[in-house]
N, C-alpha and C positions, 0 to 999 in steps of 0.2 A: 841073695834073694832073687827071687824070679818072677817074670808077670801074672802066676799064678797065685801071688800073694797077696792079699787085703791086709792090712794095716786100718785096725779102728782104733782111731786116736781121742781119747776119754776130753772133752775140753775141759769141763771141769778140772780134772786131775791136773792136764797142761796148761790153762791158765792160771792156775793157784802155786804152782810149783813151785817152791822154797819162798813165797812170797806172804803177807800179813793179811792180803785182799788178790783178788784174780786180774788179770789184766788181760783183755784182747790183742794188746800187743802182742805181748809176749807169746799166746796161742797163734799168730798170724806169724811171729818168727818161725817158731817150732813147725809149723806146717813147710812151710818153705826151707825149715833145715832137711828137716825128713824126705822133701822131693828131692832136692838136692844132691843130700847122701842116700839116697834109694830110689834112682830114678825109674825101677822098673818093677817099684808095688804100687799097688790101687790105695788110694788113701779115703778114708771115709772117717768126719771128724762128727763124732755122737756128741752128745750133748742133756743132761736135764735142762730143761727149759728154766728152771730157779736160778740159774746163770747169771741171767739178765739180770735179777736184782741185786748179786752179790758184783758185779762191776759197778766200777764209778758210772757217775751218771751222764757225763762225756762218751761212754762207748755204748750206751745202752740202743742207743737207736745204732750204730754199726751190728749189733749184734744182732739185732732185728735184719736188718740188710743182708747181714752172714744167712740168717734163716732163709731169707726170701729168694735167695740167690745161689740155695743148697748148699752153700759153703760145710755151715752146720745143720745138722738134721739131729733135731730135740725128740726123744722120748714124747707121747701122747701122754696128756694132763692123767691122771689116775692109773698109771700103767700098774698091772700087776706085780707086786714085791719088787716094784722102785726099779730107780735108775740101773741098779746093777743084774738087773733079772733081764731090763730090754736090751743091755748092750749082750749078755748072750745068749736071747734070741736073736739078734740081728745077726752075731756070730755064725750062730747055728746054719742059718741059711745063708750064709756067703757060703759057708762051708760044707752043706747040701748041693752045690756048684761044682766040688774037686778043688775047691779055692783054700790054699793053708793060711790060716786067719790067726793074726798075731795081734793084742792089744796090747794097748799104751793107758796105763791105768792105775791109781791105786786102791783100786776097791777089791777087794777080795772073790774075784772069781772062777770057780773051779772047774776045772777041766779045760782051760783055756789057756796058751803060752803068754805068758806074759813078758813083754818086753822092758828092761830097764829103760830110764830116760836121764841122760845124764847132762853133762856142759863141759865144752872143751874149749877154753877164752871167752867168745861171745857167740858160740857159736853152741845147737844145743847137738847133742848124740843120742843113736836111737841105736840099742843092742838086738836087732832083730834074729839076729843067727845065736843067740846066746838066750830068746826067750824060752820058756820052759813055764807048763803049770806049776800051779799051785797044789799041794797035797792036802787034803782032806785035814789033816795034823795042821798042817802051819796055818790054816782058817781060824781052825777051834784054837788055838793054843793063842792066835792072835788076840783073841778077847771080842772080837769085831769084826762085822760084814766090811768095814772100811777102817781104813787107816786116816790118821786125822793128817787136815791139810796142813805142810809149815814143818812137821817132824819129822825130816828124812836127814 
């Protein structure tokens, strides 16, 4: 990858990731594995704002502080057709830039490369060179704008 690449990292999707509840930990690992192993994309970590309420109540003000601090940048309350419509607009215009814009996600959005998110010990992996859309087929055929959190 090269520094003409945005990486929007879904928090939602990364903090719920194989887990019962979502944890900001685990989203603050993941952010830091991804700079780590790709230190030369732009990382922009989206967010629905309903977030907050599906974390324990121990992170809920961090997550607040993530917002305040740009860490995360939440969707506006009533956004049109939801969380997965604003992350590709946001896309759209990184990408109106010359900017090759890869997400970390599992909500079903099309025309956008989607990167796997995977774990190698403790440590998480991001397949950015191996992201590839989504086909118009594998949406419809999925049943669902989203894949439910916990079944991967």
């Amino acid at each position: 990858m090269t520094t003409d690449t945005t990486v929007l990292l879904d928090a939602d999707t990364v903090a719920g990731w194989r887990r019962s509840t979502p944890s900001l930990e685990q989203l603050h690992s993941a952010i830091e594995d991804l700079r780590r192993q790709h230190p030369d994309v732009e990382v922009a970590v989206v967010a629905d704002p309903s977030l907050k309420w599906a974390l324990p109540s121990g992170e809920q003000q961090r997550f607040e502080d993530d917002i305040v601090s740009r860490t995360v940048v939440c969707a506006p309350a009533g956004t049109r057709d939801g969380h997965g419509a604003w992350i590709a607009a946001v896309a759209a215009a990184a990408g109106a830039g010359g900017r090759r814009v890869v997400v970390v996600t599992d909500r079903a959005v099309l025309d956008l490369p989607i990167a796997r998110l995977g774990r190698n010990g403790d440590r998480f992996s991001f397949d950015l060179a191996g992201a590839a859309p989504l086909s118009p087929d594998a949406i419809r055929d999925s049943g669902s704008s989203r894949h439910h959190r916990g079944r991967r």
